[in-house]
N, C-alpha and C positions, 0 to 999 in steps of 0.2 A: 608472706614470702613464698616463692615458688618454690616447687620438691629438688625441681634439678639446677644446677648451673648453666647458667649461657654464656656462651663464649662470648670473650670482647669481638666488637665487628672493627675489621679493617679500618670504616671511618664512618662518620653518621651527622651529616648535614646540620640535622637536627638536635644535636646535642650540645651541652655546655662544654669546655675544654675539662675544667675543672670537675672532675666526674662529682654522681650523686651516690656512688656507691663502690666501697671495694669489691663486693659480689652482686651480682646480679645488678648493677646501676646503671645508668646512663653516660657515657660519653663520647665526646666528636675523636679520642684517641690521636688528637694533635696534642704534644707534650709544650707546655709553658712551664718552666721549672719558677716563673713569677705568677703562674695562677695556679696554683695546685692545693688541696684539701688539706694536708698536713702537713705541718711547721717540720716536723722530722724530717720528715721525704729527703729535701736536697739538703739540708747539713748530712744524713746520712750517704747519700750521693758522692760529695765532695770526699768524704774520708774514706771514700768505696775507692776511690779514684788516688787517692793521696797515698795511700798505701801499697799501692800498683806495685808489683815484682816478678820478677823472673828467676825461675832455679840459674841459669846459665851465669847469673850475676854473681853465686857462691864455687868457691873455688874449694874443689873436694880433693884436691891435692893431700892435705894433711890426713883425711879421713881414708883414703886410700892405702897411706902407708900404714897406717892405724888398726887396719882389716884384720889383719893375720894376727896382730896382735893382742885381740878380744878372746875370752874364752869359748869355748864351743853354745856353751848355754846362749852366750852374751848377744854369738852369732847367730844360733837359731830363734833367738825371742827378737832380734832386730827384723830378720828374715816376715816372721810372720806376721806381725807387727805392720810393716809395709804392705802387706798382704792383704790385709783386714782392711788398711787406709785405702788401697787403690778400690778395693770392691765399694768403699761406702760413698767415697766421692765421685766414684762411674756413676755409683744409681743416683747420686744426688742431682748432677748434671741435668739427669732427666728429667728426676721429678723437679725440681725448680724450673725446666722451661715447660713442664705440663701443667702447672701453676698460675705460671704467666698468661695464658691462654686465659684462666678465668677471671682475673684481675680486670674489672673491667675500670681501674683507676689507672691510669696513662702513665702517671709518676712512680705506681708502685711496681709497675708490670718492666721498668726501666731500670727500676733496682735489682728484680728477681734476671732480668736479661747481664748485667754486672754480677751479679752474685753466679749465673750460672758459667761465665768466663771464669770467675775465679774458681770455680771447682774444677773447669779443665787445665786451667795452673798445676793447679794442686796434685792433678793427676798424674799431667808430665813431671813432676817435681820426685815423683816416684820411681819412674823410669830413671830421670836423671841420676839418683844417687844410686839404683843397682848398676845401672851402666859403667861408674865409676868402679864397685865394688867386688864382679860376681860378673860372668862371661854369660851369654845370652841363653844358654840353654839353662843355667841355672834361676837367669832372668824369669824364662817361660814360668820355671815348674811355681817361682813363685809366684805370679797370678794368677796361676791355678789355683793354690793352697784353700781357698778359700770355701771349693767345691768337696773337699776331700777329707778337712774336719769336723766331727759332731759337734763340737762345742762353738766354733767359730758358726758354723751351718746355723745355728739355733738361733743366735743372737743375731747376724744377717736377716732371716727370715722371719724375724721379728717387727723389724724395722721394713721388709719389703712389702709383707702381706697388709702392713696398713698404710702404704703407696699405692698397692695394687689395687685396695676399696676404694681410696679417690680416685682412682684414673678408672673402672669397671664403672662405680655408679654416680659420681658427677653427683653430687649433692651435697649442701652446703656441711649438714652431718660431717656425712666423709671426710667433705674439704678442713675442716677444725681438727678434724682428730689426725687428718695426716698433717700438721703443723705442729702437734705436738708430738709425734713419731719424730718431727724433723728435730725439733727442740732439741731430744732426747738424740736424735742421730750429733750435730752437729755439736751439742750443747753436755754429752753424758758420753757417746760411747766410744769418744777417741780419746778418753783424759788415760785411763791406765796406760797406754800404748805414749803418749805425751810425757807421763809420769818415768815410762824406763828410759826416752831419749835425755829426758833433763837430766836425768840421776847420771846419767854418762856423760854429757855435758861437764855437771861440777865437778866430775873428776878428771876432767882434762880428756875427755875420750870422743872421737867422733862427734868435735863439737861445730863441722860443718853443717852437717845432717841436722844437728838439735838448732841452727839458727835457722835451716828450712822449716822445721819444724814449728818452732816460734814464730813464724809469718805466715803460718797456716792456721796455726793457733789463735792468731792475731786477727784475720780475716774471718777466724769462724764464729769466735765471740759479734762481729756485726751481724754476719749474719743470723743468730740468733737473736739480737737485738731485733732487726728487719722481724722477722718470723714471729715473736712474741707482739711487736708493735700490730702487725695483723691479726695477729691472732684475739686481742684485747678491743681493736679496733671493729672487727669483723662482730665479735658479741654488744658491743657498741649500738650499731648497726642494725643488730638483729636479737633484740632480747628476749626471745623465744628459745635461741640456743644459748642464754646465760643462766642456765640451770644447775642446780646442785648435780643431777647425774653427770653433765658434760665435767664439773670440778672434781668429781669423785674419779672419772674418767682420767683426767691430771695425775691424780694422787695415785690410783693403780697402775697406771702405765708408768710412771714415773719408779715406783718401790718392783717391779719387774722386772725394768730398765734396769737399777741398781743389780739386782738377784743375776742379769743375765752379765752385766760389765764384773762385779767381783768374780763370776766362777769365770768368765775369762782371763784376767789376773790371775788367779791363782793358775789356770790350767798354763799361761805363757810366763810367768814371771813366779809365783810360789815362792819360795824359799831359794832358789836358784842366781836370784841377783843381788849382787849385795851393796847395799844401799839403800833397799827398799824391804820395808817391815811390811808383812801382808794386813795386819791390824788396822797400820797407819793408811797402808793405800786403801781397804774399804771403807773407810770414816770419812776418807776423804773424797771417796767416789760421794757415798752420803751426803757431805758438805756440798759439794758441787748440784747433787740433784733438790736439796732443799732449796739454793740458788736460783735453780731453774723455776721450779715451782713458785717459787717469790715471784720469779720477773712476770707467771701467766697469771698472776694474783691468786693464789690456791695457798695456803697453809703449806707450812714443810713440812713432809713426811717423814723428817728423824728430827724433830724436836728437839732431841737430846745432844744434837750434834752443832755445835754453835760456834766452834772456831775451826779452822783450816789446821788440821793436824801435819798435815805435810808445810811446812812454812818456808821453806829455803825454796819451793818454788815458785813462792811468791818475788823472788830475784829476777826473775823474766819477764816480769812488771816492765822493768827498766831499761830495756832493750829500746832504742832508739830514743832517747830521752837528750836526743842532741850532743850525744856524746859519744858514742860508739859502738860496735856490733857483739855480740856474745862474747864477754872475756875478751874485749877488747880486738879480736880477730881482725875488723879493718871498718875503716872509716865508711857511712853511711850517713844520705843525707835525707831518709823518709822524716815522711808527717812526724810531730813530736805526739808518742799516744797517750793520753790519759785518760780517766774515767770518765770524761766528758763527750769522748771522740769513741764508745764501747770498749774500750778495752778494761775489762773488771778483772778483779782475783783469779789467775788462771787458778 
């Protein structure tokens, strides 16, 4: 196998449609979603598509009046909270279309181009709920927030500087390990920030925001799916990089990941919210990163942590199960999601 990556070519005469390889392979980069390498690719495609949404489709009327009525904590852990989301879904945008570039599998590099619309969704979806909440210069200060805290700064730059090694040296190394930076972005460090919108949710509070919230959720669990299926598929491929150090690699970045998302917890949410035990939310950051770990096939790193301590947010399961929107809020006719379609145990 070569040291570097090469990018897909525009189109190549000479190739099969159907590539010979997710990195570094051969294809002509005309897409046949009837000749393509994996049975995944378009069922994952179709649910990419099924689940299609727009913020402007939730009506933040009720959350509106709602505002003044949250405690200060409640309003500044929501503040930064959002804060955190816009910064991880900007850089995500990017890196998933830096990505795409090297996919030289036609079906897979059409998924990461869908998965990268939906991060700018998810973006706007941000903007949209301050705009309803918080007048625009209080808008500004919070996309800033994220330059301005140690604790937020750390865990950011966690997740950036192993983007910044695949995009500087372009090699298949890199390329694996920033897939499971993304794991961990998409798959680990939005669940505590996910954890205080639901916990507001069940009690009747800014339960617009937590059904935005839930179709972001919803969309990101695929894309981790997407992400892991390369990630497996790429060692596949290339069993040179299916090494014990690359699984150790899993396993540390993973128990880090966890270290860096509970002191976040605690430094926005601590004792301060009430609803949520800080015990209960790192067990259940745990739970979730042992998850992860499973899906890149690596041992879980908290062994000892075997059921989902947080269980009433397993209730978000059930959102769009052909019946109605969060707490009934209004009628909604997306995809019906099951575990079949990615949507696992938030």
């Amino acid at each position: 196998m070569t040291e570097t990556l090469q990018k897909r070519r525009l189109y190549d005469y000479q190739a099969p449609n159907a590539s010979t390889g997710i990195i570094n392979g051969e294809s002509s980069n005309v897409l046949n979603w009837d000749d393509v390498r994996f049975s995944w690719a378009y069922p994952m495609y179709k649910n990419m598509l099924a689940n299609f949404w727009t913020p402007f489709e939730i009506n933040m009327s009720n959350d509106r009046k709602q505002w003044p009525e949250l405690s200060q904590d409640e309003q500044e852990t929501f503040k930064k909270i959002i804060g955190l989301l816009a910064f991880l879904d900007s850089i995500q945008t990017d890196y998933s279309s830096k990505v795409a570039d090297y996919l030289t599998d036609s079906s897979l590099s059409a998924l990461m181009q869908v998965l990268s619309f939906q991060e700018v969704v998810h973006n706007q979806s941000y903007s949209y709920v301050l705009s309803s909440l918080v007048d625009k210069e209080e808008q500004d200060r919070i996309f800033e927030y994220w330059k301005h805290d140690d604790v937020l700064l750390e865990r950011n730059q966690f997740i950036a500087e192993g983007y910044d090694r695949f995009v500087e040296e372009q090699t298949p190394q890199a390329f694996i390990e920033s897939v499971v930076y993304d794991v961990v972005l998409e798959g680990l460090f939005f669940y505590a920030g996910f954890a205080f919108f639901y916990n507001l949710a069940r009690n009747q509070k800014m339960v617009s925001t937590s059904t935005m919230i839930n179709y972001i959720n919803r969309d990101e669990l695929i894309h981790v799916n997407l992400f892991a299926h390369i990630y497996k598929e790429t060692l596949n491929e290339n069993p040179e990089l299916n090494t014990e150090e690359n699984k150790q690699f899993v396993t540390e970045t993973f128990k880090k990941a966890v270290d860096l998302e509970v002191k976040w917890g605690k430094h926005i949410i601590g004792n301060k919210i009430d609803g949520i035990n800080m015990d209960e939310l790192e067990e259940y950051i745990q739970y979730t990163a042992n998850k992860r770990c499973k899906l890149l096939g690596v041992d879980a790193p908290y062994p000892h942590i075997t059921e989902n301590p947080m269980k009433w947010i397993r209730a978000y399961k059930e959102v769009d199960e052909g019946k109605s929107d969060f707490f009934e809020q209004k009628s909604r006719q997306y995809t019906k999601v099951s575990d079949t379609n990615g949507f696992d145990d938030l």
